[in-house]
C-alpha positions in Angstrom: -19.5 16.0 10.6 -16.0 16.5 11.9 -15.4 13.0 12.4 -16.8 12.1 8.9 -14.2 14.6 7.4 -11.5 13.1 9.7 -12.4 9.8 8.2 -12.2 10.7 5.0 -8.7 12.5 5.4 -7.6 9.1 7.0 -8.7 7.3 3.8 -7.5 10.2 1.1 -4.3 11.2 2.6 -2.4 7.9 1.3 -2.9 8.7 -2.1 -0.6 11.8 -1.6 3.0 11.8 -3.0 6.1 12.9 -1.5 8.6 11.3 -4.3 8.0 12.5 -8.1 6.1 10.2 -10.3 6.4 10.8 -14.0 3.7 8.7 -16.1 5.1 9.2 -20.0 5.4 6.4 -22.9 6.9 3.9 -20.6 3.7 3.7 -18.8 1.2 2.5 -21.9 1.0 -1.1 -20.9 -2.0 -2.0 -19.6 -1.2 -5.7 -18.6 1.6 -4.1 -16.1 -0.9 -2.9 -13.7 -2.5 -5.0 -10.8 -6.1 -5.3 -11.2 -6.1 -4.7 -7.2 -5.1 -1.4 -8.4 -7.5 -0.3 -10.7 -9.9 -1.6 -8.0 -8.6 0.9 -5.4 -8.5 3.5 -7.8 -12.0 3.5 -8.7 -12.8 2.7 -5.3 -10.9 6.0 -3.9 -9.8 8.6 -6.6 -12.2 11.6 -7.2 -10.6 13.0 -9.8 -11.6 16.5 -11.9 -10.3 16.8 -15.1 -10.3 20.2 -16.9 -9.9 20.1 -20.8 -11.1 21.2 -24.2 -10.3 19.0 -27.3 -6.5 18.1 -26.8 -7.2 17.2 -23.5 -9.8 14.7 -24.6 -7.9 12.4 -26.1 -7.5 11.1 -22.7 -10.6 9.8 -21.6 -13.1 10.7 -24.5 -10.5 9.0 -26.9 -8.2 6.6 -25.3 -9.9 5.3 -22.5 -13.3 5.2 -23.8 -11.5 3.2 -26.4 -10.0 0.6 -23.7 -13.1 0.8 -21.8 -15.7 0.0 -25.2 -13.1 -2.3 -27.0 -14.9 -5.8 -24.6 -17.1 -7.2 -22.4 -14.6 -7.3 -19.5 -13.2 -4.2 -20.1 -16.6 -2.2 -19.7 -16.8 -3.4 -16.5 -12.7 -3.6 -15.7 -11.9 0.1 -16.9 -15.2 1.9 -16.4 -15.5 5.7 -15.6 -18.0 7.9 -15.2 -18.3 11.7 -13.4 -20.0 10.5 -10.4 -18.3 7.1 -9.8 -21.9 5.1 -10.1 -21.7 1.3 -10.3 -18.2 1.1 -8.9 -16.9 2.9 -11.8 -13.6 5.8 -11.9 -14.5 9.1 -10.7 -13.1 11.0 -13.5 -15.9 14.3 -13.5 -15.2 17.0 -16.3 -17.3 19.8 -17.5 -21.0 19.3 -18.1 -22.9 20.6 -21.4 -23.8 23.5 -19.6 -20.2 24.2 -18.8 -17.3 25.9 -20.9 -14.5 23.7 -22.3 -11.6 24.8 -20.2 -8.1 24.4 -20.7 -4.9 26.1 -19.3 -4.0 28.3 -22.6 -7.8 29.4 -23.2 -8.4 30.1 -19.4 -4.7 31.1 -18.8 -5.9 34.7 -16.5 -8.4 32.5 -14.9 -7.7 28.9 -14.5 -6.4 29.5 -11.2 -9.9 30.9 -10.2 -11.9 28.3 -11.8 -9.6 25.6 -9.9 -10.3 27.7 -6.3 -13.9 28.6 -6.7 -14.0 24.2 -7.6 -12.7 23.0 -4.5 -14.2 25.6 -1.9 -17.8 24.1 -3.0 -19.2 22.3 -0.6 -20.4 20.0 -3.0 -16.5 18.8 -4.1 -15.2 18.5 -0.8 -14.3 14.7 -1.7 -12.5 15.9 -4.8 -8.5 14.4 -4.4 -7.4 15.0 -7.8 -7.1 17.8 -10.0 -5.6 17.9 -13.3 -5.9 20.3 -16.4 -4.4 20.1 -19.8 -3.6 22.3 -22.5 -4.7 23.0 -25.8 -3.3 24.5 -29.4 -2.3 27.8 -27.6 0.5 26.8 -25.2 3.2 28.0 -27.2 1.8 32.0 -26.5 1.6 30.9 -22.4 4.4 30.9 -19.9 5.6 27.6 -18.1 7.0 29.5 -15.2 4.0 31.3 -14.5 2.2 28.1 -14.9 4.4 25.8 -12.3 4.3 28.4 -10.1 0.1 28.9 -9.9 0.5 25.0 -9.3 2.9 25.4 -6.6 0.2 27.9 -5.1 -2.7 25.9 -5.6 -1.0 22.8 -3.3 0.1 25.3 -0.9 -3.4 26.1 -0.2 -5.5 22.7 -0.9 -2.4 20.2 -1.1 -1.4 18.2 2.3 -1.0 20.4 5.0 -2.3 23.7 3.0 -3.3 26.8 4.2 -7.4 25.9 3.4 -7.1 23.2 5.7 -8.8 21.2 3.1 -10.7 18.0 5.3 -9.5 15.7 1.8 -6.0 16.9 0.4 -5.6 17.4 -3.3 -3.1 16.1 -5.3 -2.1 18.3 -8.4 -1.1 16.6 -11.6 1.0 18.9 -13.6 0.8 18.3 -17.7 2.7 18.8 -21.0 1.4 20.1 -24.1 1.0 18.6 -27.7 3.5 19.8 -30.2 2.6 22.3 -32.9 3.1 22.1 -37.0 5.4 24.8 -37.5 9.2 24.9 -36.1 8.4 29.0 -34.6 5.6 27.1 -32.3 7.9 23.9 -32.0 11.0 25.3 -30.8 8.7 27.3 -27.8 6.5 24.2 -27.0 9.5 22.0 -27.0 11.4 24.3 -24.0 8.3 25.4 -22.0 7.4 21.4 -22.2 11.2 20.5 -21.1 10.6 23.3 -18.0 7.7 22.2 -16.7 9.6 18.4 -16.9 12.4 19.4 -14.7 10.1 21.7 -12.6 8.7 18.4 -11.4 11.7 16.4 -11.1 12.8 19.0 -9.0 10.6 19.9 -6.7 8.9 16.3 -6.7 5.8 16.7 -8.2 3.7 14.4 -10.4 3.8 14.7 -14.2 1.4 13.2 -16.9 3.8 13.7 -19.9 0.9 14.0 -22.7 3.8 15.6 -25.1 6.2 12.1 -24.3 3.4 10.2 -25.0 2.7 11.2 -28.5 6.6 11.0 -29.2 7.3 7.6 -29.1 5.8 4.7 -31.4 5.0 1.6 -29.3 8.5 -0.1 -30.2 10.0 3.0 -28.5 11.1 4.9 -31.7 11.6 8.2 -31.3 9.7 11.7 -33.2 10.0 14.3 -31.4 11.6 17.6 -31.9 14.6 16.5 -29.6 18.8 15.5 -30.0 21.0 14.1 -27.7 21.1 10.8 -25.5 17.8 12.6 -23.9 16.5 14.9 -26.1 17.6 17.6 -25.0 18.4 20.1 -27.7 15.5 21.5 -29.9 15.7 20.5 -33.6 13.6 21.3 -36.6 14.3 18.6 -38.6 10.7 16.2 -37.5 8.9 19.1 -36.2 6.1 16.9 -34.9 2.5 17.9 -35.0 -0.4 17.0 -32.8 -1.9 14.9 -35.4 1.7 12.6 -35.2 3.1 14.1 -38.5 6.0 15.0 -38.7 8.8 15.6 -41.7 10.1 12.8 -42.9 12.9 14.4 -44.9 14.8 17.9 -44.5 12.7 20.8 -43.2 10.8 22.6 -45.4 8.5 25.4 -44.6 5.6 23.2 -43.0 5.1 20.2 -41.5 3.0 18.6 -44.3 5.5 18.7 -47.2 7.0 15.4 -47.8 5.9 14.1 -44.4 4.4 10.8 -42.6 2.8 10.0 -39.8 4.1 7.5 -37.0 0.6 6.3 -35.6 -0.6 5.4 -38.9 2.6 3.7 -39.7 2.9 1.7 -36.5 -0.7 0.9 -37.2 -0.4 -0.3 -40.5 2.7 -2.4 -40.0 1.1 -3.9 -36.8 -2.3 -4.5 -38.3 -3.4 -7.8 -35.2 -2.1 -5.5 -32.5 -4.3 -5.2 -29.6 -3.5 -1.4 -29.5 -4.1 -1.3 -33.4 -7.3 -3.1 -33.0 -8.1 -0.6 -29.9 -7.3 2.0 -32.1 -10.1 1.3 -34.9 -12.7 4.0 -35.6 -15.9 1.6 -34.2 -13.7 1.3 -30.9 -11.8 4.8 -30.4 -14.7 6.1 -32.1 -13.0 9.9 -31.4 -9.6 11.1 -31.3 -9.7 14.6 -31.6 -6.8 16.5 -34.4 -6.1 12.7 -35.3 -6.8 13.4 -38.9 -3.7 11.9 -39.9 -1.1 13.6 -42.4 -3.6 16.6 -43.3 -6.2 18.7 -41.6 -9.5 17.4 -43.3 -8.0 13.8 -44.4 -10.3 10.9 -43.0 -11.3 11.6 -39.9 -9.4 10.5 -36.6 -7.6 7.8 -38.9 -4.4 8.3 -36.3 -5.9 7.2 -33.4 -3.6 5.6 -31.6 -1.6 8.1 -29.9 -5.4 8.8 -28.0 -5.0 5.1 -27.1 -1.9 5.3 -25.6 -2.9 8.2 -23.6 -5.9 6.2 -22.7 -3.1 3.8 -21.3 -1.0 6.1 -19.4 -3.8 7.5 -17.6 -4.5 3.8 -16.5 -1.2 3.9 -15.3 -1.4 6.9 -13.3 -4.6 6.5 -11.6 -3.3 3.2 -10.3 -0.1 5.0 -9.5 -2.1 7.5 -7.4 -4.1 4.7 -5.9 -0.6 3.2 -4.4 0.4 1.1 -6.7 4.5 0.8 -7.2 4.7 1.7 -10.3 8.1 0.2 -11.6 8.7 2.6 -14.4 12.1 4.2 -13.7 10.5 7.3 -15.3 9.5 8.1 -12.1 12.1 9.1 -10.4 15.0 11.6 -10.2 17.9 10.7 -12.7 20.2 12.8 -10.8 22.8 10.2 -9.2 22.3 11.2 -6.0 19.6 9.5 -3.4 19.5 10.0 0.0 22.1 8.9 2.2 23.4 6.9 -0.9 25.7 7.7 -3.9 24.9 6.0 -7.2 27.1 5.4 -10.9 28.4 3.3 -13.8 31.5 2.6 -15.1 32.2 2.3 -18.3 29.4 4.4 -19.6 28.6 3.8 -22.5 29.9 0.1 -22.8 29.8 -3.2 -24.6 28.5 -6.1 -22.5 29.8 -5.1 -18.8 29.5 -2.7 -16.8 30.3 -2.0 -13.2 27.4 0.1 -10.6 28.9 1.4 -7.8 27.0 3.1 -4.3 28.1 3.9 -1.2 25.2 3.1 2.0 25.8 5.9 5.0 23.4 3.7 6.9 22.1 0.2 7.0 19.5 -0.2 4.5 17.2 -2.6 2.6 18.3 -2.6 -0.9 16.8 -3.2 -4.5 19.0 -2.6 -7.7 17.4 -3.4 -10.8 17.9 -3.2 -14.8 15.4 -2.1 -17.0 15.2 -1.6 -20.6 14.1 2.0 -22.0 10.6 0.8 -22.6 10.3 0.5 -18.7 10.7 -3.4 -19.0 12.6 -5.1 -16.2 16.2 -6.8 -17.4 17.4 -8.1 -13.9 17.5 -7.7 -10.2 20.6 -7.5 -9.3 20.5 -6.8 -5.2 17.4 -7.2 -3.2 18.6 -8.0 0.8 19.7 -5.9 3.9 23.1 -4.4 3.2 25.6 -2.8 6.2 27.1 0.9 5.9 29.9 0.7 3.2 31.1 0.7 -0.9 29.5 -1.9 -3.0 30.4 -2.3 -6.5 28.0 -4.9 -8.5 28.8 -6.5 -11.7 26.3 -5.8 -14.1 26.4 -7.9 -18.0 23.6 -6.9 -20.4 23.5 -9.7 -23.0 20.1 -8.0 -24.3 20.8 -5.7 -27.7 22.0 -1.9 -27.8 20.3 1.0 -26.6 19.3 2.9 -23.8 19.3 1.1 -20.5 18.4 2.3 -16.7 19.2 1.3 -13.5 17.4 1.6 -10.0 18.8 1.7 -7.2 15.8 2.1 -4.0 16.8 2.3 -0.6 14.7 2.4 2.3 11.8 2.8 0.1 13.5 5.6 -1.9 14.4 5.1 -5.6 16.6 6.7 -7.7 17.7 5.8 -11.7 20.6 6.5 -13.6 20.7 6.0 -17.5 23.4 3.4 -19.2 24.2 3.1 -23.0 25.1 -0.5 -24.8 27.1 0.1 -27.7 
């Protein structure tokens, strides 16, 4: 038995992170990820997913969707709660079971997660993630990152259970809310638990990015600023994607529209809008559109792109090198390395500058703020020493990033075009 456990720690032990991974709306592409990745994931993820309604958009809306919308996608994107027939071990609560989320369970989630992994019967589990629900606004983000930071201290890599198979803990936003009281609490506990795990390196599946940004990368959030980072009531976004479309009144719903239903309607032979139709994401739950009780789950799409992202992170968590730049620390600083721009913002040209303390193989690459790749710029051995590397964008303006990974350690800084 010892040897079996050994085995499996062998096997599971790759799949956990030492760098910060951040899946958010730059990671809804599908055709970005290596099948060889969905392949290991279903082959080596056990995954347990705690949710109630909000939290099912995920895999009861979105990837359901992906996984019923053909042939070769039932088969390509298949999950189940036991992993049968080669499919994703994604397990969440049974019928007999409560509906858990963090906000509902808040005193006891911690309890539920412990009294989970120290059965005998989840010892292969290697992912845990829970989501929120309507209620997040009333909970506290600190007192939430720090349970987490408990949790891996005991059943993460090297924790005080001595777990056989470490767990990796996926830390989660919440959806917005429909009145600017809720909005302005969600929108800081949300940006908390954001820096929380750039910080401290921890992975992130931003559900509250995701429903934020259209597929062209247009922005409706509640945020200001090159990054969003000053709370405004002037969208107030709710968790059905409407949002004000005009000054702020007293609700969300006066004079308001809806982004998914927009994007959907002007993109009517999109894959994603086609994914998004009620016989394929057949539920999207508080997707009624612009009003409680309109046509059912007629905004969809957001539960699609969630669908997506969780795509992207169970791939991510399976090894794959996910490109996003999201992922990383946008803090200038990487080790042994110093990283920044000049001019910033500017027109065509700009100059990236980093100093190497030691010899290093190094990657700098542009990428556009949908996560796109622009240009490689460096990829080769470089000696100790001040490099400064001409950089022309000749794409249009907007919000650019660039990576700079050395020795297998990335970092990103953000760039504007004007």
């Amino acid at each position: 038995m010892k040897t079996y456990f050994l085995f499996l720690f062998l096997i599971f032990s790759q799949f956990i992170f030492s760098q910060g991974i951040v899946i958010d709306h730059r990671n809804t592409d599908l055709s970005q990820i290596p099948d060889v990745y969905l392949t290991k994931a279903k082959a080596n993820l056990k995954i347990r997913y705690f949710r109630r309604s909000h939290g099912s958009q995920v895999d009861i809306g979105g990837m359901a969707a992906i996984r019923r919308f053909s042939l070769a996608n039932s088969t390509k994107y298949d999950f189940n709660k036991t992993g049968s027939g080669g499919a994703l071990f994604l397990s969440t609560q049974t019928s007999a079971e409560p509906w858990n989320s963090l906000d509902i369970e808040n005193a006891t989630w911690v309890a539920i997660t412990r009294s989970y992994l120290d059965n005998a019967a989840n010892a292969q589990i290697n992912v845990i993630m829970w989501a929120w629900s309507s209620d997040f606004y009333k909970c506290s983000a600190q007192q939430y990152v720090d349970d987490m930071e408990m949790l891996i201290g005991e059943y993460g890599p090297g924790g005080s259970k001595n777990r056989a198979v470490p767990v990796t803990f996926v830390f989660q936003t919440a959806c917005g809310q429909r009145t600017a009281e809720r909005n302005v609490l969600v929108f800081a506990k949300n940006d908390s638990i954001r820096q929380h795990c750039i910080d401290y390196n921890r992975i992130l599946f931003d559900f509250n990015d995701i429903e934020c940004y259209d597929p062209n990368g247009n922005y409706f959030g509640d945020g200001t600023g090159t990054n969003n980072e000053t709370y405004t009531n002037i969208r107030r976004l709710n968790d059905d994607m409407a949002y004000t479309s005009s000054s702020p009144g007293g609700s969300v719903y006066p004079e308001c529209r809806n982004w998914a239903i927009d994007w959907m309607t002007a993109n009517s032979n999109s894959e994603l809008t086609k994914l998004s139709a009620d016989n394929i994401c057949q539920s999207c739950e508080h997707s009624q559109g612009v009003f409680e009780g309109e046509t059912k789950d007629n905004a969809r799409l957001h539960c699609v792109l969630k669908g997506c992202a969780a795509w992207s992170l169970w791939a991510t968590l399976a090894g794959w090198n996910n490109p996003n730049p999201t992922g990383v620390q946008e803090n200038g600083k990487v080790e042994n390395t110093e990283l920044k721009n000049y001019p910033n913002p500017f027109t065509n040209n700009t100059l990236i500058e980093y100093s190497l303390k030691e010899n290093a193989k190094v990657k700098l690459e542009i990428w556009n703020s949908n996560g796109q790749l622009i240009k490689v710029l460096v990829d080769k051995n470089q000696s100790i020493g001040n490099y400064q590397i001409p950089a022309e964008i000749a794409a249009n303006k907007g919000i650019y990033y660039y990576t700079l990974e050395v020795n297998g350690i990335r970092t990103a800084k953000k760039m504007i075009k004007l």
